[in-house]
C-alpha positions, -999 to 999 in steps of 0.1 A, spaced: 493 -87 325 457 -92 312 453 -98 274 432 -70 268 407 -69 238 397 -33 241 413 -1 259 384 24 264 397 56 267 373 83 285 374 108 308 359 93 341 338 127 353 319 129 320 310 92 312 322 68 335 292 60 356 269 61 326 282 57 295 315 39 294 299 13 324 271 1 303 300 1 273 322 -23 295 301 -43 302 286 -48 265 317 -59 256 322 -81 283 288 -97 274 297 -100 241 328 -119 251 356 -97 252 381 -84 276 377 -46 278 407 -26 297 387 1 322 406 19 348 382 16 373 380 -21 375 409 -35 357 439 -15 374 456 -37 406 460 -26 435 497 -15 446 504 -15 410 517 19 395 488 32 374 503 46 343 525 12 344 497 -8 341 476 16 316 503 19 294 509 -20 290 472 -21 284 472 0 255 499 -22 238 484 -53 242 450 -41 236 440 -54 199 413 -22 192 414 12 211 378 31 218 381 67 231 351 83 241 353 121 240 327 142 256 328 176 263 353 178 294 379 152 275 405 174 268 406 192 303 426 156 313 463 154 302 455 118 309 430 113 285 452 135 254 485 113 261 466 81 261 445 91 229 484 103 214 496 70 226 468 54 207 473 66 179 513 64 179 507 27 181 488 25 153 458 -2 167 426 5 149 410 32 167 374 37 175 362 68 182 328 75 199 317 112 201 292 121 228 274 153 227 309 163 207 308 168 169 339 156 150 344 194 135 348 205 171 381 177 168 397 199 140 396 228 159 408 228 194 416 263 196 378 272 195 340 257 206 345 233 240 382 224 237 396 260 237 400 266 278 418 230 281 440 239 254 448 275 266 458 263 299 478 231 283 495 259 266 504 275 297 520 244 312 530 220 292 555 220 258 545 234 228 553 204 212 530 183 235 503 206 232 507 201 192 504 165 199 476 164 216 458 185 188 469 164 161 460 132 179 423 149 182 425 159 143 433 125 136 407 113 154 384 133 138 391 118 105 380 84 114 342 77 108 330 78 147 299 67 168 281 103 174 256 101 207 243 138 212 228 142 243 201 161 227 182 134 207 193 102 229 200 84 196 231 73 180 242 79 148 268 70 122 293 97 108 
């Protein structure tokens, strides 16, 4: 097992290609040993074996949450993980305001949730929200696809 720096935490459809790439790769420039699915995970090993050892060795988790995040069970247990585990936890926002965090039940979260809600536990579904709440409360990286600029909240 790698000693992981950084576990970026994303959901591949939105931001993989774009995004979280040209994030890997900053912090491999910048000396560090990022943990990315798409280029650290070994083949013949079981995924969610290997993903779940990198987000305990990992020394600082990133999750990026755009707009289709919470559609992946994936990306919710990892982010609940994360924050179970109590690394520091950086959260970058794109084109997603941290408001929209508090309140899953409405604005871009809602379907994901309402068919969470339909198949998994209540009490994993109350999880999830609370890890995004959480999230919420931590000053984040805001990118809005709108004005192409980053910004501080």
């Amino acid at each position: 097992m790698d000693d992981y720096d950084v576990f970026l935490n994303h959901r591949g459809p939105d931001v993989k290609g774009g995004f979280v790439a040209h994030l890997h790769d900053a912090l491999r420039s910048a000396g560090l040993n990022p943990f990315l699915d798409k280029t650290s995970l070994v083949k013949g090993n079981p995924a969610f074996t290997s993903i779940d050892a990198a987000l305990e060795v990992a020394k600082v988790h990133i999750a990026v949450v755009s707009r289709g995040y919470a559609e992946s069970k994936y990306c919710l247990s990892e982010l609940a993980a994360m924050m179970r585990i109590g690394k520091p936890v950086i959260p970058v926002l794109y084109n997603v305001e941290p408001a929209e965090l508090r309140r899953v039940e409405r604005g871009p979260f809602a379907a994901a949730f309402k068919k969470h809600k339909s198949r998994e536990t209540a009490e994993q579904v109350e999880e999830w929200a609370d890890a995004l709440r959480k999230l919420a409360d931590i000053t984040a990286f805001v990118f809005r696809l709108s004005d192409y600029r980053g910004s501080l909240h």
